[in-house]
C-alpha positions in Angstrom: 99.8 130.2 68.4 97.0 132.3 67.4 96.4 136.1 68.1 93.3 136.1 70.3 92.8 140.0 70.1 93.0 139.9 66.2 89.8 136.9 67.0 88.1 138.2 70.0 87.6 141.3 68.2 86.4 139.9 64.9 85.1 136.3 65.9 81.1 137.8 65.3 81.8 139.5 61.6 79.9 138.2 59.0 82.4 136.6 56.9 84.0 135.1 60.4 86.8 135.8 62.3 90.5 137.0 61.3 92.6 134.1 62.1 96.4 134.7 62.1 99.6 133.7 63.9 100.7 136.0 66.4 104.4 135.7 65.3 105.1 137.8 62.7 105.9 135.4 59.1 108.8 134.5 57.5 108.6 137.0 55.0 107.3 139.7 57.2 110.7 138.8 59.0 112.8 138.6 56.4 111.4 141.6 54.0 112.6 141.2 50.3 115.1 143.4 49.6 114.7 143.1 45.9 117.0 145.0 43.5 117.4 147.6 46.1 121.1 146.5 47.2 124.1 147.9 45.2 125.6 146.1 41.9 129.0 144.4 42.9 131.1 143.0 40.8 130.6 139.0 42.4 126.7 140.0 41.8 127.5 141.0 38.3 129.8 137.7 37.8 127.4 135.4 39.0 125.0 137.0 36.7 127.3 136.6 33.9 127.6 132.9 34.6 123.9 132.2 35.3 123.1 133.8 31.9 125.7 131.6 29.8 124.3 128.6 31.6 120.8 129.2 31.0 122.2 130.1 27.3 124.4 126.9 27.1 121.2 124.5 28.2 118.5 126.1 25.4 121.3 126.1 22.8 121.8 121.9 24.1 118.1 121.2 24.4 117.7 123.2 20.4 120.1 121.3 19.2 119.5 117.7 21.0 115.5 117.7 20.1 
């Protein structure tokens, strides 16, 4: 659905009218939290393993080509 305010009011600007959904997006929804939330130690784990793996695949691909 579109937000006919947002258009009505801007449907005769000279670069045309604003269209946008009147619901709100996913991401304005669901904000990105970022780095903002705490270090735990599963976070911190899963970091941990994520970095060997990443290690373990350029060390495999080095070696294999």
């Amino acid at each position: 659905m579109v937000d006919t305010t947002t258009y009505l009011l801007t449907q005769h600007n000279a670069a045309g009218p604003i269209i946008r959904p009147a619901e709100p997006m996913p991401h304005e929804i669901y904000g990105d939290d970022g780095d903002a939330a705490p270090l735990t130690r599963g976070r911190m784990i899963g970091g941990i393993i994520s970095l060997f793996l990443l290690a373990a695949t350029g060390i495999y691909l080095f070696l294999v080509l």
